[in-house]
N, C-alpha and C positions, 0 to 999 in steps of 0.2 A: 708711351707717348701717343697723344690720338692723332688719327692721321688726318690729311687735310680734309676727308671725305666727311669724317666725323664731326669735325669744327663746323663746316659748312651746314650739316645737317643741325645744329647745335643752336647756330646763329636763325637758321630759318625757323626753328623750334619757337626760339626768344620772339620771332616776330611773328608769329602765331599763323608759320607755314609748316606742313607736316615734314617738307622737304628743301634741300637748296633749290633742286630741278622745279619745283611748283613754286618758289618764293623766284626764282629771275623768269619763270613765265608770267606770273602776276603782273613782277613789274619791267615788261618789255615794251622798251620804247621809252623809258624812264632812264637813263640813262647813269644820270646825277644819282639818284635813289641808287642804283645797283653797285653804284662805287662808295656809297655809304656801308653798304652791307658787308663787299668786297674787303673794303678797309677795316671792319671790324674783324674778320675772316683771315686777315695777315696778320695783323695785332697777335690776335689767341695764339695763331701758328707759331710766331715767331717767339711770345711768352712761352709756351709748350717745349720749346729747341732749347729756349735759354734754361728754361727748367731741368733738361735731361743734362747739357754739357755741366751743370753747375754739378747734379749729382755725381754725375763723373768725374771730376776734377775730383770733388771732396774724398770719390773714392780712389784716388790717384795720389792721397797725400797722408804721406804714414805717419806714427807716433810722434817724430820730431818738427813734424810741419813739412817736411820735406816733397817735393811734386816729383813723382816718378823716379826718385833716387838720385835726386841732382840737388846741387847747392842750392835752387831757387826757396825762399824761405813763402810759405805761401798762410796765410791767416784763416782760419776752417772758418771762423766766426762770418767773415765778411761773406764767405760764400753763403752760409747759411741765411745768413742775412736776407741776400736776393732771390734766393729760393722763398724764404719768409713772405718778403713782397709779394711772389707773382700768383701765391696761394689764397 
């Protein structure tokens, strides 16, 4: 998983800052701008989090469908699915 440091350096890349620390000194005093960037920055984060518990689950669910050895019946496809998505 990338860490929040990464994402941020990722996002400022995309808007053609070498860095997050150089892309919120750009635009300081811009407020509105910086919660645009921000927002894209928690998006990734939190696609990134959903990405890892999905592969974890999937690998929490044995040959029967089974999740961690309990009755719960859980569908691999659907997880696979969302993982699908956020790639």
């Amino acid at each position: 998983m990338k860490t929040l440091s990464q994402i941020k350096d990722e996002v400022a890349k995309e808007s053609g800052y070498k860095t997050w620390d150089l892309l919120h000194y750009a635009f300081a005093g811009f407020g509105a701008q910086i919660e645009l960037f921000s927002d894209k920055v928690a998006k990734r984060y939190a696609e990134e989090a959903i990405k890892v518990c999905a592969e974890r689950a999937i690998a929490s669910v044995d040959d029967n469908n089974n999740f961690f050895n309990q009755n719960a019946i859980v569908d691999k496809q659907s997880i696979l699915n969302i993982i699908k998505e956020l790639k």
